[in-house]
TORKE-225148 format. One line per 4 residues: number of its first residue (from 0); for each residue x, y, z of N, C-alpha, C. Coordinates in Angstrom, 2 decimals. Atoms other than C-alpha are relative to their C-alpha. Last residue first. Example, Ala and Ser with C-alpha at 12.3 -4.5 7.8 and 13.67 -1.06 7.14 Angstrom:
1> -0.82,-1.19,-0.06,13.67,-1.06,7.14,-0.77,1.09,0.73 ~ 0.89,-1.19,0.00,12.30,-4.50,7.80,0.90,1.20,0.00
This chain:
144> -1.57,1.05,0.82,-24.48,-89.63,8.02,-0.95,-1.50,0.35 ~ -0.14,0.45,-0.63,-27.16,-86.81,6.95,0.80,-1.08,0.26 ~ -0.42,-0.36,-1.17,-26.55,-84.20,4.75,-0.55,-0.39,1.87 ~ -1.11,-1.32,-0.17,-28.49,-85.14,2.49,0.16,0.33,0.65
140> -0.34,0.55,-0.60,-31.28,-88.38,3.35,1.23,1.25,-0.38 ~ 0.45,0.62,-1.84,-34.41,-87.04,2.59,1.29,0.04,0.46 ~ -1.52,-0.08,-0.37,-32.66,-86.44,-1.52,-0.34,0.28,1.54 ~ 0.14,1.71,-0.03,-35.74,-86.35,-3.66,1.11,-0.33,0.97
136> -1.06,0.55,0.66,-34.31,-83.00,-4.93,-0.25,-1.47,0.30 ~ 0.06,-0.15,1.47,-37.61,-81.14,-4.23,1.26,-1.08,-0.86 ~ 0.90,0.11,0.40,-37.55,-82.00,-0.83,-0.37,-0.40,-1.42 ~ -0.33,1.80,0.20,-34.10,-82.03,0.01,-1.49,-0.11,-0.79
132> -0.67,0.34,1.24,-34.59,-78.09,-1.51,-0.16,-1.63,0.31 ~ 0.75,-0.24,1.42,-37.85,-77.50,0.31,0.96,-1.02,-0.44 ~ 0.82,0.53,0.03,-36.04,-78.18,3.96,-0.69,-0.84,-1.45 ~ -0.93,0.96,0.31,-33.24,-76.42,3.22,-0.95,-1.43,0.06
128> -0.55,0.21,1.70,-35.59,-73.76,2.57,0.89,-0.95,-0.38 ~ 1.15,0.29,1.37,-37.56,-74.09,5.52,0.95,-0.20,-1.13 ~ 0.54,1.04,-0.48,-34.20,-74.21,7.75,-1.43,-0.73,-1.06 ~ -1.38,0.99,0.84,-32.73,-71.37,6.30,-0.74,-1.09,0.23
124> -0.58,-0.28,1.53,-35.76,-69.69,6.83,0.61,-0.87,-0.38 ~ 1.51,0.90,0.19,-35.96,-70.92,10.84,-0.14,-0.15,-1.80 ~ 0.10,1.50,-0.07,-32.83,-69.90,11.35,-0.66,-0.54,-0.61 ~ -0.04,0.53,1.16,-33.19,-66.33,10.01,0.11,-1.42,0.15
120> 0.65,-0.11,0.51,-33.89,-65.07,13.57,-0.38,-0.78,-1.30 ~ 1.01,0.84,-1.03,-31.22,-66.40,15.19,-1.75,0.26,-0.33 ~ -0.34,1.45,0.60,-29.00,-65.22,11.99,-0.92,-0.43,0.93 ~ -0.35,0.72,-1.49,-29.96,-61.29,12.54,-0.34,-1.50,-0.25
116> 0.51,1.48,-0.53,-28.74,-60.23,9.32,0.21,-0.40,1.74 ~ -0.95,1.14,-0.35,-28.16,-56.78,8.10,-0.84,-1.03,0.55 ~ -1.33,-1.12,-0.97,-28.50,-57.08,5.68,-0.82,1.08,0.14 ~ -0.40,-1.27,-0.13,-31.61,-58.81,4.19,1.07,-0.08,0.60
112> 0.25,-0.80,-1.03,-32.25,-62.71,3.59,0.45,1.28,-0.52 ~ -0.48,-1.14,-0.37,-33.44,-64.18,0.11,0.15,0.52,1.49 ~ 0.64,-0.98,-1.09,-34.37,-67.59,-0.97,1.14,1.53,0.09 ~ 0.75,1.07,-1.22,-33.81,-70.88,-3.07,-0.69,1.60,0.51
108> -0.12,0.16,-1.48,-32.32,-68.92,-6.06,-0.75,-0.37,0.86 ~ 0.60,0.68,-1.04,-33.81,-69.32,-9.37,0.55,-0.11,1.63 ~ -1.24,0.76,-0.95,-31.56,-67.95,-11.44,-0.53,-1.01,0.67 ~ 0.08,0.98,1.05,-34.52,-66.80,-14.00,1.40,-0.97,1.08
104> 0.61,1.09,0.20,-35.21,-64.65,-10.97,0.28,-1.16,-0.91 ~ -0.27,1.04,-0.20,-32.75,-62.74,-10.45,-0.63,-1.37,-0.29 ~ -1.04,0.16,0.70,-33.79,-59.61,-12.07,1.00,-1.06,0.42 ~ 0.33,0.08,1.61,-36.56,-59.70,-10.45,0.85,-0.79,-0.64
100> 0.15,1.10,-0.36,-34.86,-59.73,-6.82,-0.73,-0.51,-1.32 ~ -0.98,0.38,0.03,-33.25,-56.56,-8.11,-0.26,-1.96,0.25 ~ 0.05,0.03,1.50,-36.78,-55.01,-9.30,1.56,-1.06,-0.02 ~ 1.06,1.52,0.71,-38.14,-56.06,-6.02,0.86,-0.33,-1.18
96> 0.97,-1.14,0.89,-35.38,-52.94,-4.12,-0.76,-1.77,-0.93 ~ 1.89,-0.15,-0.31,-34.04,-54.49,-1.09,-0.90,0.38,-0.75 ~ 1.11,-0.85,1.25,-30.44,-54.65,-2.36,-0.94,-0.29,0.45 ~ 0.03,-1.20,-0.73,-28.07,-55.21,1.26,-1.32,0.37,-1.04
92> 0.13,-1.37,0.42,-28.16,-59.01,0.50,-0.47,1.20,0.48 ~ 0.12,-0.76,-1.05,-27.79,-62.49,1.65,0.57,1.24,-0.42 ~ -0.73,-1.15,0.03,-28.71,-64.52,-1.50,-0.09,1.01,1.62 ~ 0.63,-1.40,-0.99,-29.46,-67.99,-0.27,0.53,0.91,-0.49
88> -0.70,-1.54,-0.14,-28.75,-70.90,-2.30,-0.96,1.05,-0.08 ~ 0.38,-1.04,0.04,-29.31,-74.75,-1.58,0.39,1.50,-0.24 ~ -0.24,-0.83,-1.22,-27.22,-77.20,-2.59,-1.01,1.28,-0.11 ~ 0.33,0.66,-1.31,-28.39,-80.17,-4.65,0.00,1.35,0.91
84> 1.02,-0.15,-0.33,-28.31,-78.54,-8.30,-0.38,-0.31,1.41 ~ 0.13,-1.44,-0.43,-25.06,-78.90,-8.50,-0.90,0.69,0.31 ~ -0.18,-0.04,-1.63,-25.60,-82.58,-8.59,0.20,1.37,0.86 ~ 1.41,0.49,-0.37,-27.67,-82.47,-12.10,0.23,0.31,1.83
80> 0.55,1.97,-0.21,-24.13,-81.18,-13.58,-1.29,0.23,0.84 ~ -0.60,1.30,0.02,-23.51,-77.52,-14.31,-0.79,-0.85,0.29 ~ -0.50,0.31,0.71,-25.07,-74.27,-15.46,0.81,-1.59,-0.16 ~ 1.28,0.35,0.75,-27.01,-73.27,-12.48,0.11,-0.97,-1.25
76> 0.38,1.09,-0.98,-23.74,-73.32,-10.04,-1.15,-0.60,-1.06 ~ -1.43,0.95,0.18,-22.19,-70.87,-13.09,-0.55,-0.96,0.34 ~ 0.68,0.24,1.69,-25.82,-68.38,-13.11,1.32,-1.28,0.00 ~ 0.92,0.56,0.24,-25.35,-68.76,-9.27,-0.04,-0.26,-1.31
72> 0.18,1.68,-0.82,-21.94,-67.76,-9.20,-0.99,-0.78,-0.32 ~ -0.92,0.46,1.25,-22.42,-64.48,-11.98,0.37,-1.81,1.03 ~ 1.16,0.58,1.45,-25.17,-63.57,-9.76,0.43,-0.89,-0.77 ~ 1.19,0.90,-0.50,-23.42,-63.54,-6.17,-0.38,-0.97,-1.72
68> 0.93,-0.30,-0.84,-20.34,-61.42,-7.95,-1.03,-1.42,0.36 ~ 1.05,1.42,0.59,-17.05,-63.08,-9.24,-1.21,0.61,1.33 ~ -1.00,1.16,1.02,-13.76,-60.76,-9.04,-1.16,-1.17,-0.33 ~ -1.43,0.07,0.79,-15.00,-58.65,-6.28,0.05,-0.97,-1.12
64> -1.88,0.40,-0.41,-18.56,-58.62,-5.05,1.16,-0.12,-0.79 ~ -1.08,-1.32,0.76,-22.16,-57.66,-5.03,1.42,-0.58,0.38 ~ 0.28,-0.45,2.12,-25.24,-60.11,-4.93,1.67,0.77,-0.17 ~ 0.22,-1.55,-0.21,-23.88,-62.02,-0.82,-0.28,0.51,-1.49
60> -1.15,-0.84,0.96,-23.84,-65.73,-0.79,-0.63,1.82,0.05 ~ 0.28,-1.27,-0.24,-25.01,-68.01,1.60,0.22,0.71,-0.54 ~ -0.96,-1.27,0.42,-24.58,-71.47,-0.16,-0.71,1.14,0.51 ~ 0.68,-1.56,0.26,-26.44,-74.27,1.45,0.83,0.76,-0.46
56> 1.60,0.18,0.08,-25.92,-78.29,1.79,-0.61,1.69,-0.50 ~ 0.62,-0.39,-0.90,-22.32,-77.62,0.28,-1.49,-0.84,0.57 ~ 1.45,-0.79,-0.17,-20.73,-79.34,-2.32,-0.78,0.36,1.41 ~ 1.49,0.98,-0.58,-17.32,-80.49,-1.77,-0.68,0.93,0.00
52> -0.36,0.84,-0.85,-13.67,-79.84,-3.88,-1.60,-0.96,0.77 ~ -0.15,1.01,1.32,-15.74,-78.19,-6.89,0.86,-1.37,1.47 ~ 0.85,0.99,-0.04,-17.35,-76.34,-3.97,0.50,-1.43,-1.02 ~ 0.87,0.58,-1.12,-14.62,-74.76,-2.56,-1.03,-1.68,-0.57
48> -1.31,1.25,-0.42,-13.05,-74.12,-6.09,-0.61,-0.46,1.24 ~ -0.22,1.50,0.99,-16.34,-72.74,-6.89,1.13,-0.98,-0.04 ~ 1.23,0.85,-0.53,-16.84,-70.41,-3.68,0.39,-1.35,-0.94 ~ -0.72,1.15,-0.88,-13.10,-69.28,-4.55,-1.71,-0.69,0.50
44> -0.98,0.30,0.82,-14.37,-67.15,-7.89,0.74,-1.56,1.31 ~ 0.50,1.09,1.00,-17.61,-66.41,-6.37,0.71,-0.64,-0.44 ~ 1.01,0.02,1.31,-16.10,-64.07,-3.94,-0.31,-1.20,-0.43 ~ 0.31,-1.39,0.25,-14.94,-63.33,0.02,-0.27,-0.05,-1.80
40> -0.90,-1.03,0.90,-14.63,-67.19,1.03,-0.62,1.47,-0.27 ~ -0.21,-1.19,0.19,-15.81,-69.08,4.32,0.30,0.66,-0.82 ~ -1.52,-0.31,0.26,-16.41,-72.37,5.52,-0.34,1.65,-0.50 ~ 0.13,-1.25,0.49,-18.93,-73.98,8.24,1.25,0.74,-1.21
36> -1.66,-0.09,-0.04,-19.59,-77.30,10.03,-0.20,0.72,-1.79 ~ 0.47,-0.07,1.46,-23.03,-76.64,11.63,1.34,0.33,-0.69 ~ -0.36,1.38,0.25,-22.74,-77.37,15.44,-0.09,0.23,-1.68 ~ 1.46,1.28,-0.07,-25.02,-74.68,16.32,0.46,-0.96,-0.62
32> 1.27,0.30,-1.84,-22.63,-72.28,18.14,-0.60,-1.13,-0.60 ~ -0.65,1.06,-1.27,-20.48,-73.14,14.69,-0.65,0.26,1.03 ~ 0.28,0.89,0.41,-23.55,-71.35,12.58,1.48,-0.71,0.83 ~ 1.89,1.23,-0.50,-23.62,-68.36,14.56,0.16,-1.51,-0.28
28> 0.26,0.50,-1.45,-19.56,-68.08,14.46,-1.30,-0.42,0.59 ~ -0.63,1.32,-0.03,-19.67,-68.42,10.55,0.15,-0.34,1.87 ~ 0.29,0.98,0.58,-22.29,-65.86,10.27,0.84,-1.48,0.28 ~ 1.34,0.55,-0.46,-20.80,-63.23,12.23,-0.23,-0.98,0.10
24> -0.52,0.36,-1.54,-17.35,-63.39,10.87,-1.51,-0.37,0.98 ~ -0.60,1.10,-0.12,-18.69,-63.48,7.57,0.62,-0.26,1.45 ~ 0.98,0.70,0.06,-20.78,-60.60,8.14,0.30,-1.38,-0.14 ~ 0.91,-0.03,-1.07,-17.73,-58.57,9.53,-1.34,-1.33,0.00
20> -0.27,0.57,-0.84,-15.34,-59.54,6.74,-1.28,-0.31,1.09 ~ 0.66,-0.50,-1.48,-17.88,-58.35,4.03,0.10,-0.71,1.15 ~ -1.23,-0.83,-0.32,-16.52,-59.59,0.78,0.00,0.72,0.97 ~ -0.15,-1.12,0.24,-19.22,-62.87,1.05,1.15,1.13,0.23
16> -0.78,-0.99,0.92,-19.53,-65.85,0.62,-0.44,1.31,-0.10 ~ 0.43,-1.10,-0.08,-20.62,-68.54,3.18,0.92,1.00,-0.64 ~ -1.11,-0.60,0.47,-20.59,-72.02,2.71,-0.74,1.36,-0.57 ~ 0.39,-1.16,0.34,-22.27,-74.46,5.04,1.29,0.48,-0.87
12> -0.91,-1.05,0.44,-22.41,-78.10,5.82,0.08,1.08,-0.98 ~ 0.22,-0.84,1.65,-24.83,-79.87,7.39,1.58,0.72,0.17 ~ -1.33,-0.39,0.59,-25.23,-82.98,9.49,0.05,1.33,-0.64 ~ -0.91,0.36,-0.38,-28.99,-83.12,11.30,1.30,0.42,-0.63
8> -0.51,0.67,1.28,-31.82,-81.32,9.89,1.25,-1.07,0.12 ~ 1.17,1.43,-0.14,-33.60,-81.11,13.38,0.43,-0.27,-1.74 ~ -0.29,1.11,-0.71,-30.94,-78.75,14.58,-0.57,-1.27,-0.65 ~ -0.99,0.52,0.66,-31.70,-76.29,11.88,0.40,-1.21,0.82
4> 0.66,0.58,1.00,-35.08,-75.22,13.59,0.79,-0.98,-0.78 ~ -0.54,0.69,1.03,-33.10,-74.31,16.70,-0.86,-1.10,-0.93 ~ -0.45,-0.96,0.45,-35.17,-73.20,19.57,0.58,0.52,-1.29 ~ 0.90,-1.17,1.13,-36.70,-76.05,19.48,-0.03,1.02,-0.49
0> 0.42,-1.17,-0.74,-33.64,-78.13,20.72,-1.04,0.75,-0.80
């Protein structure tokens, strides 16, 4: 469908973190409308058990949170094996200020949306950037079966 940029990646699977029932509720019902098989935790601390079970194609993750913020994830995800490197990651964040997206940088995160998030909008984004990462990772064939 063209509407759907993400469609044309075929398989994926998502994982969305943040302590912000609402945006998680959102988020995980956009992405099932579009067939996109989806999970859910509120910090950093259960993203990594998540992932240590299965790596994502994308991590959504939110900067601020309980018991294991955005940053302190990424700098962890950054830190391991060659394969941790595969999944994309999105900070989905309320901070809008440069100096915060700065101060990420050496992280390297894939991309940034705002809160709040209109997801039918952000498709396309996610979509580029999931794009990039197979790209960059040599890896065409991720998250397809």
């Amino acid at each position: 469908m063209e509407g759907n940029s993400l469609a044309s990646l075929g398989a994926l699977h998502f994982l969305v973190v943040d302590d912000d029932p609402l945006m998680v509720c959102v988020a995980v019902e956009h992405f099932i409308s579009l067939g996109i098989d989806v999970e859910a935790v509120s910090n950093g601390a259960d993203a990594l058990r998540k992932m240590e079970a299965r790596l994502p194609d994308l991590v959504l993750c939110d900067r601020k949170m309980p018991e294991m913020s955005g940053a302190a994830l990424l700098e962890e995800i950054r830190s391991r094996g060659p394969e941790w490197q595969r999944p994309a990651f999105i900070f989905v964040t309320g901070l809008v200020d440069r100096r915060d997206r700065y101060a990420m940088m050496p992280l390297h995160p894939d991309g940034y949306i705002n809160k709040p998030v209109d997801f039918d909008k952000e498709d396309a984004v996610i979509a580029k950037i999931l794009r990039e990462k197979r790209a960059a990772n040599g890896a065409g064939s991720q998250g397809q079966s």
